[in-house]
C-alpha positions as CSV (number, residue, x, y, z in Angstrom):
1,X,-32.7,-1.0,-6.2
2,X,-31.3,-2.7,-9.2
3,X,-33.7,-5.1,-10.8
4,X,-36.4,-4.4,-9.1
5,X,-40.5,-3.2,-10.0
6,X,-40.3,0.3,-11.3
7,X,-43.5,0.8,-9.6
8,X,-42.0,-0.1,-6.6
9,X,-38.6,2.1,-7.1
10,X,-40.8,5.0,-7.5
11,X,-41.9,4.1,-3.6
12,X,-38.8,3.3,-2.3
13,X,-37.5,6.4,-3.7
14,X,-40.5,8.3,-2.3
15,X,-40.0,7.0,1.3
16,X,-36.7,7.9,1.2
17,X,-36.8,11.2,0.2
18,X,-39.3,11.8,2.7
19,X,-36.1,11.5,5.0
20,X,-34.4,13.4,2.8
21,X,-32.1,10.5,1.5
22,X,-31.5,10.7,-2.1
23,X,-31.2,7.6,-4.6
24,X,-28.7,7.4,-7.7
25,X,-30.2,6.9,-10.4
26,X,-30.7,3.2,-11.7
27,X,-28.0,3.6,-14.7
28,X,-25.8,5.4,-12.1
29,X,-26.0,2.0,-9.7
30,X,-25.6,0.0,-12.5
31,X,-22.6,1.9,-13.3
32,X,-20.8,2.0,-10.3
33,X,-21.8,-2.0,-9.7
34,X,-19.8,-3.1,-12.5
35,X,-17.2,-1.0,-11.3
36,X,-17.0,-3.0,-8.5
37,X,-17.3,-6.4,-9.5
38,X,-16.4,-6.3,-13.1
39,X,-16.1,-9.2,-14.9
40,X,-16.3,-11.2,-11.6
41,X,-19.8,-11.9,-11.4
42,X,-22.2,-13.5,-15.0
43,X,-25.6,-12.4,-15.2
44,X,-27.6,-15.5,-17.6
45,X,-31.6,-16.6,-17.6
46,X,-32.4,-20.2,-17.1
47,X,-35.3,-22.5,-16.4
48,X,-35.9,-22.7,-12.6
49,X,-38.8,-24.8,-11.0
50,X,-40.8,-23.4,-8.1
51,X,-43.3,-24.9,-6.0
52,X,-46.7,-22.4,-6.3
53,X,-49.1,-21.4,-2.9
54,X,-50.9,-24.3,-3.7
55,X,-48.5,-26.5,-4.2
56,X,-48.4,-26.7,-8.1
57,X,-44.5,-27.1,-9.3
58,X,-44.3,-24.6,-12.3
59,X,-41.1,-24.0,-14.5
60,X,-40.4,-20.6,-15.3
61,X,-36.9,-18.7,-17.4
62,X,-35.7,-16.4,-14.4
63,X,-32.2,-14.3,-14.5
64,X,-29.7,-15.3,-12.2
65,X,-25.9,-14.4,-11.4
66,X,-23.3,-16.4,-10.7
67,X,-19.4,-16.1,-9.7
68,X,-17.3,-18.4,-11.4
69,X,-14.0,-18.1,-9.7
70,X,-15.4,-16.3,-6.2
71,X,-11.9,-16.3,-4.7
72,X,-10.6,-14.5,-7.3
73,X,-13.1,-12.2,-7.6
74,X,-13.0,-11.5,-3.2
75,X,-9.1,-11.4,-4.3
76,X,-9.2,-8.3,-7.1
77,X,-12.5,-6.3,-4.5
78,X,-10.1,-6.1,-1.2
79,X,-6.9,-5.1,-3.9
80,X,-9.3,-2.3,-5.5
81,X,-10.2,-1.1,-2.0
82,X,-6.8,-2.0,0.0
83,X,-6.5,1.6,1.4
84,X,-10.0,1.4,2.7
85,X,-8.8,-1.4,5.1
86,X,-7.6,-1.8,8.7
87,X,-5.5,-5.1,8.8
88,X,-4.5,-6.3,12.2
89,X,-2.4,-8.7,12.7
C-alpha cells in the first residue's frame, strides 16, 4: 500500500479487515522496505510525458525508482535471506 491514495488505503484496509487480515501501518511498511532493499533501489521525481484519453501529450513531474546496480542489489537480498532458501543443485 505504500504510495498510494489515503482515501483508497482506508478501503483497502477496510476490505481487508472485513476478512479479518490486518495491515501494518504505512511507516511500518516503509520501515521494513528499506530494510530490504536498502540503498539498492533511488527514489527521484522527473518530467515524464503521457498521452491523455483524448489523445493530448501532457508533461507532468512524477516520482519514480530506479536500481542502479540490480545485480548487486539481487546479490546482497538472497545473502540477507540465504537461510530462507532451498538450493538444488
Amino acid at each position: 500500500m505504500i504510495s498510494t491514495h489515503f482515501t483508497y488505503q482506508i478501503y483497502i484496509r477496510r476490505w481487508f479487515k472485513s476478512f479479518n487480515v490486518s495491515i501494518a501501518s504505512e511507516r511500518q511498511q516503509r520501515k521494513i522496505a528499506k530494510e530490504i532493499v536498502g540503498e539498492n533501489l533511488i527514489a527521484e521525481r522527473g518530467a515524464f510525458s503521457f498521452c491523455e484519453q483524448n489523445k493530448d501529450e501532457v508533461v507532468r513531474e512524477v516520482p519514480f525508482v530506479y536500481c542502479p546496480n540490480l545485480i548487486a542489489a539481487i546479490a546482497e537480498i538472497v545473502d540477507k535471506h540465504d537461510r530462507y532458501y532451498t538450493w538444488y543443485l
